[in-house]
C-alpha positions as CSV (number, residue, x, y, z in Angstrom):
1,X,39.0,14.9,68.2
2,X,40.8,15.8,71.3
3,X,43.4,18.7,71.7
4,X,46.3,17.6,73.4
5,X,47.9,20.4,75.3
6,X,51.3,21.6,73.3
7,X,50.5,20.8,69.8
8,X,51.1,23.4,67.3
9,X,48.2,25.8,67.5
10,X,47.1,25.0,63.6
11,X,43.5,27.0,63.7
12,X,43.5,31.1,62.2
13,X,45.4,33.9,64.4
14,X,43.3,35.4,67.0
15,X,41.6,38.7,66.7
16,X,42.5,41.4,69.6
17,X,39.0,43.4,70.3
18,X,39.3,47.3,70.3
19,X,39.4,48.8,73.7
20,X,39.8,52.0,74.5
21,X,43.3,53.4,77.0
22,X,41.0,53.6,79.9
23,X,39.7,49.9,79.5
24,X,43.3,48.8,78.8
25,X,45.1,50.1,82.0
26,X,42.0,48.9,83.7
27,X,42.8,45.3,82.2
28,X,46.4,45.1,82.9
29,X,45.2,46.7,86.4
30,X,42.9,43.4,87.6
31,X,45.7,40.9,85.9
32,X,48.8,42.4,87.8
33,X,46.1,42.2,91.1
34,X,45.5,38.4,90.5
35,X,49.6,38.3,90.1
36,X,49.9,40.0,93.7
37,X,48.2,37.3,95.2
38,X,51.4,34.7,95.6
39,X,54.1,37.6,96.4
40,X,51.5,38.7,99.6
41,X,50.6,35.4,100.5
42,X,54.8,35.1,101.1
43,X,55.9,38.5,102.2
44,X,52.7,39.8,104.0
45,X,53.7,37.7,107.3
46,X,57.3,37.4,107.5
47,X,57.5,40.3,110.0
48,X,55.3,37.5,112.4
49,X,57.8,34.6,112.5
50,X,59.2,34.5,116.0
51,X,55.6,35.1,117.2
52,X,54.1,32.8,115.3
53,X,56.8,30.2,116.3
54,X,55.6,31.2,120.5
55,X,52.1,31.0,120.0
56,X,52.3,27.4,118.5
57,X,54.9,26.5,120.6
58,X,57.7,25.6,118.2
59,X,60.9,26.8,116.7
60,X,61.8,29.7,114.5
61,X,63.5,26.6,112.0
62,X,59.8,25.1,111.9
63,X,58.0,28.9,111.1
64,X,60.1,29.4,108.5
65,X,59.5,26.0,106.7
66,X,56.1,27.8,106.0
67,X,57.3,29.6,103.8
68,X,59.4,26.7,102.1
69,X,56.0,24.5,101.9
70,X,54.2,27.4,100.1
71,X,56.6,27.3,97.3
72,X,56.3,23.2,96.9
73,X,52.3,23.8,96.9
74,X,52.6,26.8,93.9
75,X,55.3,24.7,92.0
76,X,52.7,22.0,91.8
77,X,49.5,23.6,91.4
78,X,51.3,25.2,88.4
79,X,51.1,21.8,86.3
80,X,47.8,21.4,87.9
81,X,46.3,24.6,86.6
82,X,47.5,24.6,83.5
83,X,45.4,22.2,81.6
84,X,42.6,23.3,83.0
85,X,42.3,26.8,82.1
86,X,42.9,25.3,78.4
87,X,39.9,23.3,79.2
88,X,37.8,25.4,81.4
89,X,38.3,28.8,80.3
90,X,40.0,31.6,82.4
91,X,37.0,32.5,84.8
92,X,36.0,28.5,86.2
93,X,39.0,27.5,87.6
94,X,40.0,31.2,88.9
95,X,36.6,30.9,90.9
96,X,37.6,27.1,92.4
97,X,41.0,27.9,93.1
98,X,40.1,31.9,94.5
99,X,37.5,30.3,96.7
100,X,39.6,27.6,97.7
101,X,42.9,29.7,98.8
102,X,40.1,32.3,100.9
103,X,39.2,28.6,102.9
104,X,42.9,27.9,103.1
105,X,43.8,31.4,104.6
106,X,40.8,31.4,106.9
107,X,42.7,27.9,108.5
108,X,45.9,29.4,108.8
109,X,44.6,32.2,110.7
110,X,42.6,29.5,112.7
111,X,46.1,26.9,113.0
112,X,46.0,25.3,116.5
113,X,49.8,23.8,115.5
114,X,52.5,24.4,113.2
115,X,51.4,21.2,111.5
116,X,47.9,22.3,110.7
117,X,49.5,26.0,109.6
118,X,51.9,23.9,107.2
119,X,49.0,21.9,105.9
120,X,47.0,25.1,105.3
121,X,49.9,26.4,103.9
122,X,50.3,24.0,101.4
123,X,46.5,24.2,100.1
124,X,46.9,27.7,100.5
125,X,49.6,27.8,97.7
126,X,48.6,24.6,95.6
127,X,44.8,27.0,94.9
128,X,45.9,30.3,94.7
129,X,48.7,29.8,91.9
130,X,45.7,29.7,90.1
131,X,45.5,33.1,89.9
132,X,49.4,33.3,88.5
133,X,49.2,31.0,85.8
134,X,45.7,33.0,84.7
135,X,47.4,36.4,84.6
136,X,49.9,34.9,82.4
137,X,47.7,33.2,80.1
138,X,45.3,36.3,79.8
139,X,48.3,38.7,78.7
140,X,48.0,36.1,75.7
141,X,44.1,36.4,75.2
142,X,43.7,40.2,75.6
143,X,47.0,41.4,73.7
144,X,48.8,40.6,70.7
145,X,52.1,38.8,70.7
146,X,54.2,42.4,69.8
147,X,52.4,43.7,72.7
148,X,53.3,41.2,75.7
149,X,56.6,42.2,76.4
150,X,55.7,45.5,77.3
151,X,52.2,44.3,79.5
152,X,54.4,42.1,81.2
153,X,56.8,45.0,82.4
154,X,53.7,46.3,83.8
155,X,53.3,43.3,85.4
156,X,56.6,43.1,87.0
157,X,55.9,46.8,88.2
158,X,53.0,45.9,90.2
159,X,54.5,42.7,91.2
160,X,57.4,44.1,92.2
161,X,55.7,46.7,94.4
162,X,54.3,43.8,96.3
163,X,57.7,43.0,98.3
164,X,57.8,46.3,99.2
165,X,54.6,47.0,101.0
166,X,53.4,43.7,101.8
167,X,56.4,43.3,104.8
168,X,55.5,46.7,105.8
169,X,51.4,46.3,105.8
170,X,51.7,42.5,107.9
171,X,54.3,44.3,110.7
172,X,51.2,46.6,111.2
173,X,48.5,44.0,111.4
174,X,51.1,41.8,113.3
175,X,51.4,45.1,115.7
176,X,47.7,46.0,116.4
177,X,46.0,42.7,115.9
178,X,48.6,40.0,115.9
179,X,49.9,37.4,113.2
180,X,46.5,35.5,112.4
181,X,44.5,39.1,111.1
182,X,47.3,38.9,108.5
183,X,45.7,35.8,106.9
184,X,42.3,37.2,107.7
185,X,43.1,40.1,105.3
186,X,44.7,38.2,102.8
187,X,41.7,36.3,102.8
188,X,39.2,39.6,102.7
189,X,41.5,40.9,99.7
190,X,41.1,38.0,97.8
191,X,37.3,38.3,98.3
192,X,37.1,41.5,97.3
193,X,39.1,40.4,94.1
194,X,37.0,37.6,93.1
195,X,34.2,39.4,93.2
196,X,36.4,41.9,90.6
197,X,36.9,38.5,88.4
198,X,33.1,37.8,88.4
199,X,31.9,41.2,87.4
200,X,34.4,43.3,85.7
201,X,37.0,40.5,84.2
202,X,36.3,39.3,80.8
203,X,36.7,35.8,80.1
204,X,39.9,35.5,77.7
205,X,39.3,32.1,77.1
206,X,36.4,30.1,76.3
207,X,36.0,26.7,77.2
208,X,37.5,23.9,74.9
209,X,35.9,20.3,75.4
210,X,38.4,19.1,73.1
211,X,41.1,19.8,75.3
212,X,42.5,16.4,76.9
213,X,42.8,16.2,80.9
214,X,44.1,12.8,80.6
215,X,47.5,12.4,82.3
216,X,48.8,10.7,79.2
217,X,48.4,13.2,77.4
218,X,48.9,15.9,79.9
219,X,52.3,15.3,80.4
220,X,52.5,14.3,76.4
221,X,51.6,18.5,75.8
222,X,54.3,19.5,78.5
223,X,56.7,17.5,76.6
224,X,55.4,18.6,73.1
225,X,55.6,22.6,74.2
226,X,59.0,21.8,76.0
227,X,60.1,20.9,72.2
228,X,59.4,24.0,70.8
229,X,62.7,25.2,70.1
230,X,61.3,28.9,71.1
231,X,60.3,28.0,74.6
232,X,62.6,26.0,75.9
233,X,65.4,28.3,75.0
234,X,64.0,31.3,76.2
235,X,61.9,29.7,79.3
236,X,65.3,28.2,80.5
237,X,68.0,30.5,79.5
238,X,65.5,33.3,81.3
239,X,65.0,31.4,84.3
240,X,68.9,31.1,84.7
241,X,69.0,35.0,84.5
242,X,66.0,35.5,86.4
243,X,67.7,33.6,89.1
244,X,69.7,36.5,90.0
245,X,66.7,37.8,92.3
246,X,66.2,34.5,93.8
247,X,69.8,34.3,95.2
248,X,70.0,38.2,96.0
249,X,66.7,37.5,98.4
250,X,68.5,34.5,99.8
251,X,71.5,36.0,100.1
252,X,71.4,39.4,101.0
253,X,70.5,39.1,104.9
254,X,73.8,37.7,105.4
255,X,75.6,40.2,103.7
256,X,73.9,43.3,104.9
257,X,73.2,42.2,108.3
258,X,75.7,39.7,108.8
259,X,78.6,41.3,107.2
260,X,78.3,44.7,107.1
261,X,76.6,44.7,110.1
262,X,74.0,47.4,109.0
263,X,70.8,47.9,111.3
264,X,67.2,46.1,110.2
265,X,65.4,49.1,109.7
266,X,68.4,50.6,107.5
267,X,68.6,47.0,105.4
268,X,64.9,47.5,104.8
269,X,65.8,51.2,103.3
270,X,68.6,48.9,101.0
271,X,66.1,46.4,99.8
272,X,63.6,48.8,98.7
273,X,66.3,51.3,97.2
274,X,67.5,47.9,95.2
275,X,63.9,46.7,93.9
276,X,63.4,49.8,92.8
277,X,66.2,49.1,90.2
278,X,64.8,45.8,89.7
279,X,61.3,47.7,89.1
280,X,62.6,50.6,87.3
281,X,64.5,48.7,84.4
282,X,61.2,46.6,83.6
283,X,59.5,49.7,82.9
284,X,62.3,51.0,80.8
285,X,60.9,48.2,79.0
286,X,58.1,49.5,78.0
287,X,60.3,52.3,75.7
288,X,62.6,49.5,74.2
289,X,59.7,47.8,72.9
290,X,59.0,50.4,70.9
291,X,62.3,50.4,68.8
292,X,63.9,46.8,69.6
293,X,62.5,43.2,69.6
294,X,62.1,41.4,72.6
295,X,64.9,39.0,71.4
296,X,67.3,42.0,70.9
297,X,66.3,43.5,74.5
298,X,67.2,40.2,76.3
299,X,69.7,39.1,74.2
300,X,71.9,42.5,75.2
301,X,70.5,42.7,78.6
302,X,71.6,39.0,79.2
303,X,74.7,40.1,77.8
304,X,75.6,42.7,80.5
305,X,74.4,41.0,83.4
306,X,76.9,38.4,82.8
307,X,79.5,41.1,82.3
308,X,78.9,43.0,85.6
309,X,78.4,39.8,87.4
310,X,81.7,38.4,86.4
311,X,83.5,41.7,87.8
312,X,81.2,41.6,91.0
313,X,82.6,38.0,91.7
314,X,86.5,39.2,90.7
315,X,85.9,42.4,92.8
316,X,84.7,40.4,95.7
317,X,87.5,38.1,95.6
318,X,89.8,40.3,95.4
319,X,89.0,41.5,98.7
320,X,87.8,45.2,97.0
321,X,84.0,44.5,97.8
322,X,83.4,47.6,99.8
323,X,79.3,47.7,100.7
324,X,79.3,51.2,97.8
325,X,80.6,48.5,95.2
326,X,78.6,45.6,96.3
327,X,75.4,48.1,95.9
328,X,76.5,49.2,92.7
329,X,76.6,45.7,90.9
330,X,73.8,44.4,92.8
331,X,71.7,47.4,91.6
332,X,73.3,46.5,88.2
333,X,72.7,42.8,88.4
334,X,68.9,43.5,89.4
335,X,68.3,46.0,86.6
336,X,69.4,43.6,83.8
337,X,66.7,40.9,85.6
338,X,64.0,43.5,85.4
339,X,64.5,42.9,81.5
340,X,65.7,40.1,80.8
341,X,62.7,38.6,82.6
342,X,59.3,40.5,80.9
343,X,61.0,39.8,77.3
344,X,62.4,36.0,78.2
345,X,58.7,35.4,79.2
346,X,57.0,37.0,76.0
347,X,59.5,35.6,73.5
348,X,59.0,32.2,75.2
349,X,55.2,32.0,74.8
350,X,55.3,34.0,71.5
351,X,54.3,30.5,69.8
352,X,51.4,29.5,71.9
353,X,47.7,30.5,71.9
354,X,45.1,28.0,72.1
355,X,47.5,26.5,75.0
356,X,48.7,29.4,76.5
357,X,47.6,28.4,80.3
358,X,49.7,25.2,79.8
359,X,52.5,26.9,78.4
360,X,52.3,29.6,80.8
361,X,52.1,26.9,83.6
362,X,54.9,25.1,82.6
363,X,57.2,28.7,82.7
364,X,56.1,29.0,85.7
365,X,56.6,25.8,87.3
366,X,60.4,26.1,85.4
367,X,61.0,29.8,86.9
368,X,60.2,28.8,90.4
369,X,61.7,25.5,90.4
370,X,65.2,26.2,89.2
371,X,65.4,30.1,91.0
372,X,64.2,28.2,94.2
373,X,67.1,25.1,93.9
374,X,69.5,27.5,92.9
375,X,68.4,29.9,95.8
376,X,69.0,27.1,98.3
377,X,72.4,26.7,97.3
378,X,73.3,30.2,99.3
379,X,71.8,28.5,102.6
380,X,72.9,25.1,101.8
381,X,77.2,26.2,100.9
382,X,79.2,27.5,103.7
383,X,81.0,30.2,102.4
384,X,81.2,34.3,102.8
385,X,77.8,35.2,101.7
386,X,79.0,38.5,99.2
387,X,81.3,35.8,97.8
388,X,78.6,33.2,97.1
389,X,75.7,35.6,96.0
390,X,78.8,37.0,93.1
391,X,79.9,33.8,92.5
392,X,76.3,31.8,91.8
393,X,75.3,35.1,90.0
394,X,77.9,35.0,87.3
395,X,77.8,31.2,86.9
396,X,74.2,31.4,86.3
397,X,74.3,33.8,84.0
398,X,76.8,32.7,82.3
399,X,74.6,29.9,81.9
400,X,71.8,31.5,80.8
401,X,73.7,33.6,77.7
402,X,75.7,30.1,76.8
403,X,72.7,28.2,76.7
404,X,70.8,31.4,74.7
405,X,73.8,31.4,72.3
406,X,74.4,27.9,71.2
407,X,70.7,27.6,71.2
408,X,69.7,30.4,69.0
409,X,72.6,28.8,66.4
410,X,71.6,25.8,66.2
411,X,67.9,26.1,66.4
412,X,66.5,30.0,65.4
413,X,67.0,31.9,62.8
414,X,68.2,35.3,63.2
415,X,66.1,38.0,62.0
């Protein structure tokens, strides 16, 4: 009998092996290193753009669409992945897709044109997501499910380091060796880190031959985990809040730079001093597990985002958005998504086990696409961009807690 992705996992609850503290951090070490891979793979080489655009003679307009390709090639490798690590285990299709992205990044450090770089691009994204959609699945296989919310805030710490050092540690490659060592060393890391899946990475997830890769019924389990009530609630409703980060990336060149006219190197010091509430708030996490449920936490989190974004938008257009007040809510705004985010992405996958890399896929595929779209919407409007970052942060969410709200009443019971 075949197991179609997203039926109801029917078979007994898993048992969690005893490990011991040191075995644990190490764990949660070598998945938030596989989650590392996508956030380097973007950030690592943006400080190269303009010389990356002379050296293969083309426009800064066609650099940047590198980035913009990378995104389409992880938003389907996503669905791609998923299935398989149902069917394959954890470990197989790491190897494929690990291998694969260390060929990709050798051909973008090897690009001749911007069309072969975009090319490698894409296959450079479409096998390394691989290595996302695993780290999500294998907080499933290694932890129970009152456990995840608080491994995925160490997730989100490690992750979000990554936008922090990875602009830094590419301008310095960039400087001493130019832009095509940047790939090289993504593609030495990622050697050194396969290596760390072969030997030291347990496998989470045995192979299932009963596992269906037929596209029938591939996109029947997508549909079949979309209609658990859980999920889709959570998956979307977190996205929406999530999506806060997207549009503050998008948006806050042009309000730093553009309107407040602040210097590069002192807008850098602003985006790190602002991730850090992002970052700080996840771990906070870690506490609030202890006495709240995961519902509770995002539920109230969700709750004051949409509060605080609502008076960033009024105080903006109002014409009191002085660059102290803008920091203030944005710190506020990026705190409540360093929350809302590790305990929308628990809660959602609370009901799946035997299927976790297609569920996990799927959250994925729905956090990317929507932040992305909604993202594009700050380059794509003409407007002020403080008034446009306040204004699509409130509306979405506002979203997100309508969505949670009507939701939760008409389909979850309230503990």
């Amino acid at each position: 009998m075949e197991f179609i992705p997203g039926q109801a996992d029917t078979h007994a609850p898993r048992v969690y092996p005893k490990r011991s503290a040191g075995q644990e951090f190490f764990l949660i070490l070598m998945i938030g290193a596989l989650n590392t891979i996508t956030p380097f793979s973007i950030d690592m080489y943006l400080p190269a753009f303009k010389r990356i655009a002379a050296d293969l003679h083309t426009d800064m307009a066609q650099a940047m669409l590198t980035v913009s390709i990378y995104f389409l090639g992880f938003g389907i490798g996503q669905i791609l992945y998923g299935p398989l690590l149902d069917r394959f285990g954890r470990k197989r299709p790491l190897y494929i897709g690990m291998v694969l992205y260390i060929l990709a990044s050798i051909g973008c450090a090897t690009a001749p044109s911007i069309e072969m770089l975009l090319a490698m691009r894409f296959l450079q994204a479409l096998s390394g997501c691989v290595a996302s959609v695993a780290a999500m699945a294998m907080v499933l296989d290694f932890f129970p499910p009152e456990r995840s919310s608080r491994i995925f805030s160490s997730l989100v710490l490690i992750l979000g380091a990554s936008p922090l050092l990875a602009p830094s540690v590419g301008g310095v490659i960039v400087d001493i060796a130019g832009w095509r060592y940047v790939f090289y060393v993504l593609s030495a890391i990622t050697v050194l880190m396969l290596l760390m899946v072969m030997f030291f990475l347990p496998e989470g997830h045995e192979s299932d031959s009963t596992v269906s890769l037929r596209p029938r019924h591939i996109l029947s389990g997508f549909r079949d985990i979309l209609s658990e009530p859980r999920f889709s609630i959570y998956a979307l409703a977190g996205t929406f809040s999530f999506s806060g980060l997207f549009v503050y990336v998008a948006g806050s060149p042009g309000i730093f730079l553009g309107e407040f006219h602040v210097s590069p190197h002192y807008y850098s010091l602003i985006f790190a001093a602002l991730s850090l509430g992002f970052i700080g708030s996840s771990q906070a996490n870690h506490l609030l597990a202890t006495r709240y449920s995961t519902e509770t936490i995002f539920r109230t989190t969700l709750t004051v985002q949409v509060v605080a974004s609502v008076l960033f938008f009024i105080t903006v257009m109002s014409g009191m958005g002085t660059m102290p007040l803008v920091l203030t809510f944005l710190f506020i705004v990026l705190s409540c998504a360093g929350l809302t985010s590790p305990n929308a992405s628990a809660t959602a996958l609370v009901p799946f086990t035997r299927n976790a890399g297609s569920a996990s896929a799927l959250l994925g595929f729905i956090q990317i696409g929507i932040g992305s779209l909604i993202s594009a919407g700050v380059g794509a409007i003409q407007m002020q961009s403080t008034l446009l970052v306040s204004m699509i942060m409130a509306v979405s969410s506002g979203v997100a807690l309508l969505m949670l709200l009507v939701s939760h009443r008409l389909f979850i019971k309230t503990s």
